[in-house]
C-alpha positions in Angstrom: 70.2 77.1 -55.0 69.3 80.8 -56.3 71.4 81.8 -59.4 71.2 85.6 -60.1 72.5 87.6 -63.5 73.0 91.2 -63.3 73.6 93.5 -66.3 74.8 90.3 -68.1 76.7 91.0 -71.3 78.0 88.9 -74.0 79.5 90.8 -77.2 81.4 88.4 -79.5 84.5 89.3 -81.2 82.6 90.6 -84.6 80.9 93.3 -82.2 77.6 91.1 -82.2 75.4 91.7 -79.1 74.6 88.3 -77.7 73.0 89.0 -74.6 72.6 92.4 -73.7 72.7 93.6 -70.0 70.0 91.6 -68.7 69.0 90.8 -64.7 67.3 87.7 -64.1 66.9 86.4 -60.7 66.3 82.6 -60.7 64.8 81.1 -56.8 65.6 77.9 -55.2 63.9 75.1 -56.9 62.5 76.8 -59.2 62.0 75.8 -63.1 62.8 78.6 -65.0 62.3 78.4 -68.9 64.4 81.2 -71.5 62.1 81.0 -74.5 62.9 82.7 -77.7 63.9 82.4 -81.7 67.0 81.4 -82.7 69.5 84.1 -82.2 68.0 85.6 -78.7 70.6 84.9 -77.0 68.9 82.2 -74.5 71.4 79.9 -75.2 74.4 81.9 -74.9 73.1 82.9 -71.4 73.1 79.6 -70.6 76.2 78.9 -71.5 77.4 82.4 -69.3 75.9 80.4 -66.9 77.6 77.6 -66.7 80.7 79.2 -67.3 81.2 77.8 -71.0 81.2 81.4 -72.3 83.0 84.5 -70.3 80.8 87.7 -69.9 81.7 90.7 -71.6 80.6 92.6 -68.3 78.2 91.9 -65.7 78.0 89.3 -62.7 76.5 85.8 -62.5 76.0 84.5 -58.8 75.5 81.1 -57.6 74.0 80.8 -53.8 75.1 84.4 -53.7 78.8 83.6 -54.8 79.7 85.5 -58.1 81.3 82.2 -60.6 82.9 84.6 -63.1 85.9 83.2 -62.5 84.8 80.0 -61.0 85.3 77.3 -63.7 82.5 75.2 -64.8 83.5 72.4 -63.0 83.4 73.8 -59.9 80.2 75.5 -60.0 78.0 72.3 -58.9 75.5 72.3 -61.9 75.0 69.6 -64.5 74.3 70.2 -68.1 71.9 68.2 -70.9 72.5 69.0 -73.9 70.6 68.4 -77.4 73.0 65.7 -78.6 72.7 63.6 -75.5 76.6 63.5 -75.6 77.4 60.0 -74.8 79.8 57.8 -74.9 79.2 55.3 -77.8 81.4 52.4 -76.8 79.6 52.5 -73.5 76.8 51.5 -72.0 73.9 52.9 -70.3 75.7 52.7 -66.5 79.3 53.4 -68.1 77.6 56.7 -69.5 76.1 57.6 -66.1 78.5 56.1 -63.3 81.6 58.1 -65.5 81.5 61.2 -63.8 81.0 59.7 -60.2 84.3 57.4 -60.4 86.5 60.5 -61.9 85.3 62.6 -59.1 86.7 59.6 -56.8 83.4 57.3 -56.1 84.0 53.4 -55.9 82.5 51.5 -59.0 80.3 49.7 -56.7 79.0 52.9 -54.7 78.4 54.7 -58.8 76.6 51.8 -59.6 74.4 51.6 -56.8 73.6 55.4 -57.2 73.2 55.0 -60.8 70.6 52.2 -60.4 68.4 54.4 -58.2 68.3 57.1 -60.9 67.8 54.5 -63.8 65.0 53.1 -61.5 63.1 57.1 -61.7 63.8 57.4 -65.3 62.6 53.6 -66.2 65.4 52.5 -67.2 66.6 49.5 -64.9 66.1 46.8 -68.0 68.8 49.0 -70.0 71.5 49.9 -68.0 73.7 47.2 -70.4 73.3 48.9 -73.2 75.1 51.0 -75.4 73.7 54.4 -76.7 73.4 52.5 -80.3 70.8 49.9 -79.3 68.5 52.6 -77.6 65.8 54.9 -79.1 65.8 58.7 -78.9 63.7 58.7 -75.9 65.7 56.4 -73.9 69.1 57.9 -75.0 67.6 61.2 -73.9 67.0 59.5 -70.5 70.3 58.1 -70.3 71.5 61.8 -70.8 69.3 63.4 -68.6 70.2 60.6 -65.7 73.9 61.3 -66.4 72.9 64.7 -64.8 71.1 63.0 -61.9 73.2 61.0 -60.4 75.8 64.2 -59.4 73.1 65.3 -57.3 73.9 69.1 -58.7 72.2 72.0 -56.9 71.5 73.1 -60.5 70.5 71.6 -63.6 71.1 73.6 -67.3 69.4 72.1 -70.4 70.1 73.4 -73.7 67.1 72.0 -75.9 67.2 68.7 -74.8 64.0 67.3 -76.2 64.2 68.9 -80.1 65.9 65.9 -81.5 62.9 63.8 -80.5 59.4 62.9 -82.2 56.2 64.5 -81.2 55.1 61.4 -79.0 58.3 61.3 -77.4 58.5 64.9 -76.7 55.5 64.8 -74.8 56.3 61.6 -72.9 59.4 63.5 -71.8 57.7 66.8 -70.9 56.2 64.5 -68.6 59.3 62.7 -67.1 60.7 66.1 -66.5 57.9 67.6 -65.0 57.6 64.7 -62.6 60.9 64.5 -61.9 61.2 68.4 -60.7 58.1 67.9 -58.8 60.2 65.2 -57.2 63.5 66.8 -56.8 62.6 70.6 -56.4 66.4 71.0 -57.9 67.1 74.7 -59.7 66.7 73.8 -63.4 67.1 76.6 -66.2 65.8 75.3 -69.5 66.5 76.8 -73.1 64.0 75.6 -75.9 62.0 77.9 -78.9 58.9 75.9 -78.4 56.4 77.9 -76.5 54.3 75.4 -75.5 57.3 73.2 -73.8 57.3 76.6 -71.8 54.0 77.0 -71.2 53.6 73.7 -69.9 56.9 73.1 -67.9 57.7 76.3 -66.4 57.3 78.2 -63.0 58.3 81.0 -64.5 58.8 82.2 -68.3 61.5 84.0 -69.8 61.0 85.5 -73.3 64.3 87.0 -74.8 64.3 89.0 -78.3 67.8 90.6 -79.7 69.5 89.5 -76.6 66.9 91.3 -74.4 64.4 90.1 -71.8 61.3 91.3 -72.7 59.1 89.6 -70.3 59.6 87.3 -67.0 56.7 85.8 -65.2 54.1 82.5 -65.0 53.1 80.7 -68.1 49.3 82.7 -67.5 50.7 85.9 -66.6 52.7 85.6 -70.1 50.2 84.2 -72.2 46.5 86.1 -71.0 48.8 89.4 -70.4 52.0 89.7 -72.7 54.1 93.1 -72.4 54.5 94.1 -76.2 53.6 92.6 -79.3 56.2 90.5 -79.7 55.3 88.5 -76.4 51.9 88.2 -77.8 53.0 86.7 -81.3 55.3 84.0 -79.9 53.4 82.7 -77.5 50.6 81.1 -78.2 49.3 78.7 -81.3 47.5 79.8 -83.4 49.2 83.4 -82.6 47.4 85.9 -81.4 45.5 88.5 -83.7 46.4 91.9 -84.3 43.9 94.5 -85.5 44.2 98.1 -85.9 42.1 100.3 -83.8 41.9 103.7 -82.2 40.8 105.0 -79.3 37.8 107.5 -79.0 36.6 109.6 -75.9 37.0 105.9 -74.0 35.8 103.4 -76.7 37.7 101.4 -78.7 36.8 101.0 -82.0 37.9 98.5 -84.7 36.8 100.1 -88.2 34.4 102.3 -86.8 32.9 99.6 -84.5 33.0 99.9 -81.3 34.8 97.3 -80.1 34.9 98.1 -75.8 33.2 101.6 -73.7 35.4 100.6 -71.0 38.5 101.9 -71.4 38.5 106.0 -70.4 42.1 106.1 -69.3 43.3 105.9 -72.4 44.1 108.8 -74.5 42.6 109.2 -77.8 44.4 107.9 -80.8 45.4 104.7 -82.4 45.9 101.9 -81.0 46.5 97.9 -81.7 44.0 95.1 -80.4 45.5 91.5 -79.2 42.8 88.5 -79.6 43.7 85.2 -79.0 41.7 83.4 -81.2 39.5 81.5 -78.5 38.8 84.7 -77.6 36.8 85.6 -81.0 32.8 84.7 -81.4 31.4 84.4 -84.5 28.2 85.3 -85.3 25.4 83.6 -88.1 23.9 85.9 -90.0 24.0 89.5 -90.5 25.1 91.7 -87.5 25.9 95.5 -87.5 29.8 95.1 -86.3 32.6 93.6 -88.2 31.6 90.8 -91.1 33.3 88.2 -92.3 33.7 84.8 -94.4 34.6 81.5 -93.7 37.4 80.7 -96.2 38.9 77.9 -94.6 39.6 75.5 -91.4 42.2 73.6 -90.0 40.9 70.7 -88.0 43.3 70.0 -84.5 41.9 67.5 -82.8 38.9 68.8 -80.1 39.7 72.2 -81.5 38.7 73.7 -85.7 41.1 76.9 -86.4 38.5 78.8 -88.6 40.4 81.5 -91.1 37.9 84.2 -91.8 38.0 87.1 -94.4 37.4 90.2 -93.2 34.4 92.1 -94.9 34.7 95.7 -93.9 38.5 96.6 -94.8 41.0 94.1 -95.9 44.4 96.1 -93.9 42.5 95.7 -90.6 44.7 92.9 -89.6 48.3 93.8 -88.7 50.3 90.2 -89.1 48.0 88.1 -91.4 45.2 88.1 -94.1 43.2 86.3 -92.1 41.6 86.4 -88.9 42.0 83.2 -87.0 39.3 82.0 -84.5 38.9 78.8 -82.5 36.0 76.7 -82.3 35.1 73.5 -80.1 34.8 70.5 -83.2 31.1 70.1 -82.0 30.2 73.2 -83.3 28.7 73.6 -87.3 31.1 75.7 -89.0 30.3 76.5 -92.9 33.1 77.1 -95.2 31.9 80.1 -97.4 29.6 81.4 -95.2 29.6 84.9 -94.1 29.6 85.6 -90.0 29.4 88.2 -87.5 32.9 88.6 -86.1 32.8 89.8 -82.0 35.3 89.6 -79.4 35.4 89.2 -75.4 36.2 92.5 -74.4 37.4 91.6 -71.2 40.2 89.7 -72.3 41.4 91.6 -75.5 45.0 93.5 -74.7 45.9 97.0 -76.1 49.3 97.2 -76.9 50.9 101.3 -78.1 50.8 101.9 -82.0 54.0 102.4 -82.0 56.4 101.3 -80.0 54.5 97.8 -79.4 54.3 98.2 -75.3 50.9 97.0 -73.5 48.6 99.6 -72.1 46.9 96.7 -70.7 47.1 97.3 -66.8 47.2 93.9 -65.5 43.9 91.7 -64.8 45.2 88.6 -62.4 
């Protein structure tokens, strides 16, 4: 099932912009992730989406048939929300056999069906009981099977996993992942964590002030944002931002220069994107940008090393410090000073002004 938005608008009655005139085209089977702050709109589309909202203006097709007037019922999609949304004087089965004996399904034929999708999800040993005697993680299953057994040709989830811990977050990235890998059923996801896009998605949408500002793989997205805002939310640590200009092809940090490569870029200033594995630093003196070693944040295999640096303090655009990563093995020296150099081939140029990569595209 495809689902297709074009010039998608949702202005609320206080004249707030929602979702403003976007096109998104979503392909069969396809896991499709709108990523964003609070307030982007992602989960308003959703919602335009499933019919729970009516667009301002705009179309939203489903296997090429426009819904807008199609109610929610009726448009063959299931939702899971963040709040699981079950029934508390029911059990496990009640919760997901519900919707399969209003829509006219035998309690014997629901049960059956609901036992083949609590046998994918695990949960065969707690189909009898209710939502009170389960933990987060199995709720969320419960929820998430409630969805399954309609067999929908589209699944919308609004945040599902935010309510749970870290551990269980990640065991549920994992049942969901396997699960579409399974299935290939259309699934449109909504979540602010970047790495649940990263790591779940076909395709990544990033929305900003009800805008799309980039659709495309999790790589494509993270090695090759279009503006700086794409570069700061994806990604932790977030990418670095330096001041630099561009002179007769060379781009210098400071008066370093920092690439030779680049001669189709007029001369003027520019800003420099470094992820911070992308930053090598240096013992002892060099003759390019300096630096010390003020502090480090261990994370596991990986020490984020904050450095100072030397040369001119307003360098960086969105921290005081620059942030680089380091494999654990490696001796790192709080205090000490280091030569700070980058991997030209994967630093991104974005405009002064306006924000927009001048980064032609390296995949």
């Amino acid at each position: 099932m495809t689902v297709s938005l074009k010039k998608l608008r949702k202005t609320f009655g206080d004249g707030t912009v929602a979702v403003n005139d976007i096109d998104l085209e979503i392909e069969h089977g396809e896991f499709i992730t709108l990523l964003g702050p609070s307030g982007c709109g992602k989960t308003t589309t959703l919602r335009l989406i499933a019919g729970l909202e009516e667009p301002t203006s705009g179309e939203v097709y489903i296997d090429g048939r426009k819904v807008n007037d199609v109610d929610p019922g009726d448009r063959d999609i299931a939702m899971v929300f963040q709040s699981y949304a079950l029934y508390p004087h029911m059990t496990a089965l009640e919760n997901m056999t519900l919707n399969l004996t209003v829509a006219g399904m035998t309690k014997e034929q629901a049960k059956e069906k609901a036992t083949e999708t609590a046998r994918t999800l695990g949960l065969e040993e707690l189909l009898d009981k209710k939502p009170g005697k389960l933990s987060g993680g199995q709720r969320q299953r419960v929820a998430l099977g409630r969805a399954m057994v309609r067999d929908p040709v589209c699944y919308l989830m609004d945040e599902p996993l935010s309510n749970l811990d870290l551990k269980l977050r990640e065991l549920m990235r994992t049942e969901l992942k396997r699960i579409h890998q399974q299935q290939k059923v259309t699934t449109v996801y909504v979540t602010h964590d970047q790495a649940e896009a990263l790591i779940l998605s076909d395709r990544v949408t990033v929305m900003h002030k009800g805008e799309i500002q980039q659709v495309g793989n999790p790589m494509e997205v993270y090695e090759h944002p279009a503006n700086e805002f794409v570069a700061e939310f994806i990604g932790s640590p977030s990418i670095n931002l330096l001041k630099g200009e561009v002179r007769s092809g060379s781009i210098l940090v400071d008066g370093v220069v920092i690439d030779k490569s680049q001669p189709a870029m007029a001369d003027g200033s520019i800003t420099l994107g470094i992820r911070p594995e992308d930053v090598i630093l240096v013992t002892g003196e060099s003759d390019g940008l300096m630096g010390k070693i003020e502090f480090t944040e261990p994370q596991g295999g990986i020490v984020h090393a904050f450095v100072k640096i030397e040369q001119d303090e307003k360098i960086l655009k969105n921290r005081d410090h620059l942030v680089v990563s380091v494999d654990v093995h490696e001796s790192i020296t709080i205090g000490a000073s280091v030569g700070i150099q980058f991997r030209s081939e994967r630093v991104n140029y974005f405009d002064h002004e306006s924000g927009v990569s001048l980064t032609a595209s390296r995949l």
